[in-house]
C-alpha positions in Angstrom: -40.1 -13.1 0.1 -41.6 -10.6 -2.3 -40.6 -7.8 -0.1 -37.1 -9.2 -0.8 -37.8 -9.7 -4.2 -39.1 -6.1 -4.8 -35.9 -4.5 -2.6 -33.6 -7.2 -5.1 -35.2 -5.8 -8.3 -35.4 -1.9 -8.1 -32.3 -1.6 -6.1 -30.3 0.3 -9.0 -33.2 2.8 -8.3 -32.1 3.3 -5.2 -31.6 6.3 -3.8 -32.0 8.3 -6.6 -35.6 7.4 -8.2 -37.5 5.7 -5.6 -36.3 4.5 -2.4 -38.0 1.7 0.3 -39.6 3.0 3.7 -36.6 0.8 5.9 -37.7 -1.6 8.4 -36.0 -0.3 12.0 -32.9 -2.5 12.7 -34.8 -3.4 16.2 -37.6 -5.0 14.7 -38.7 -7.7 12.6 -41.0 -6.9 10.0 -44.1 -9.0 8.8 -44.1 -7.4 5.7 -48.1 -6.3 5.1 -46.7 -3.7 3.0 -44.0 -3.0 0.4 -43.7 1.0 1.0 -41.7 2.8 -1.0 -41.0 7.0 -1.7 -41.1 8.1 -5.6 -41.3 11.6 -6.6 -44.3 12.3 -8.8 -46.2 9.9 -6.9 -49.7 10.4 -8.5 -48.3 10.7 -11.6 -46.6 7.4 -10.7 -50.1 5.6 -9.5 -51.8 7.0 -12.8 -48.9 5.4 -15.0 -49.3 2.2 -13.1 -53.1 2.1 -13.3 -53.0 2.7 -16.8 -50.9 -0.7 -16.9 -53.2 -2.5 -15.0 -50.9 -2.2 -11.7 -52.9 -1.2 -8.6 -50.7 0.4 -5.6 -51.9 2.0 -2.4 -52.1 5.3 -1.3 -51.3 5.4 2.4 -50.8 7.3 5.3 -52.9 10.6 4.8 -51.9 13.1 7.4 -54.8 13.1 10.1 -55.2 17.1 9.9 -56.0 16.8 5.9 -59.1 15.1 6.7 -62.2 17.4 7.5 -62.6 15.9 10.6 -59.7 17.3 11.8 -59.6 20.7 10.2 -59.2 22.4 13.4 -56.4 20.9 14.0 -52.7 22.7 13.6 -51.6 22.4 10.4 -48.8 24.3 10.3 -45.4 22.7 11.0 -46.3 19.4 9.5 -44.2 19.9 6.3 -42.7 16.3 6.7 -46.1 14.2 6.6 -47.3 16.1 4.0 -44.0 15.5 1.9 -44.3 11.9 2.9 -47.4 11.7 2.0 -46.9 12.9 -1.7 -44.3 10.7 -1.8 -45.1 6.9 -0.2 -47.0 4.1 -2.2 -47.6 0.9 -1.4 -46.2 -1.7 -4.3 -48.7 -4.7 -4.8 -48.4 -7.8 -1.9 -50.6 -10.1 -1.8 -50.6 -14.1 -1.8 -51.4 -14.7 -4.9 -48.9 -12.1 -6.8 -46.4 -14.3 -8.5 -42.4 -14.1 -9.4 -43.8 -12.9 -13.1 -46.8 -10.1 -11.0 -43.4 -8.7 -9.5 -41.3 -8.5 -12.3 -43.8 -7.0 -14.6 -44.4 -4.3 -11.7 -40.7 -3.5 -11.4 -40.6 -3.6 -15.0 -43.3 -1.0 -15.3 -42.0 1.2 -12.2 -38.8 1.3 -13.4 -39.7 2.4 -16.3 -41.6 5.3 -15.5 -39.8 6.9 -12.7 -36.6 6.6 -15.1 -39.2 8.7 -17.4 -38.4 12.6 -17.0 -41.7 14.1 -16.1 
């Protein structure tokens, strides 16, 4: 339901500002995670933090970590872009309808901020 809620609230974002990692039409999602692509991302996070929002940082591209630095890194311009990009929006149990609103308050207000 919060998933929905989020997807409801920012969708005049949509595509243009931030846009939702979609579930795959062939599967049913159990919605652990609200994902969503912004550009600016850690400038993004930082904003948010500074408002007391907390969002994830997710999906670090195995060959940036050092254990796999001998890895091939080249050709992997798509995860790293991704990367850059995805955030996980708060989802928890105990968020409530006014958690939500005040997040999508706050991110809509700073990815409609030139930066």
């Amino acid at each position: 339901r919060i998933v929905d809620v989020y997807r409801e609230e920012l969708s005049d974002l949509v595509p243009e500002k931030l846009s939702f990692v979609e579930r795959t039409p062939a599967a049913a999602s159990a919605n652990h995670l609200c994902v969503v692509r912004v550009q600016r991302r850690d400038e993004v996070v930082r904003l948010l933090g500074e408002k007391g929002i907390s969002v994830g940082v997710l999906y670090k591209p195995n060959h940036l970590y050092p254990n796999f630095r001998s890895v091939r890194h080249s050709g992997l311009d798509v995860a790293e872009t991704a990367y850059r990009e995805i955030m996980s929006l708060p989802l928890h149990i105990l968020l409530t309808d006014d958690d939500v609103h005040r997040v999508c308050d706050a991110l809509r207000e700073i990815v409609s901020t030139p930066g």
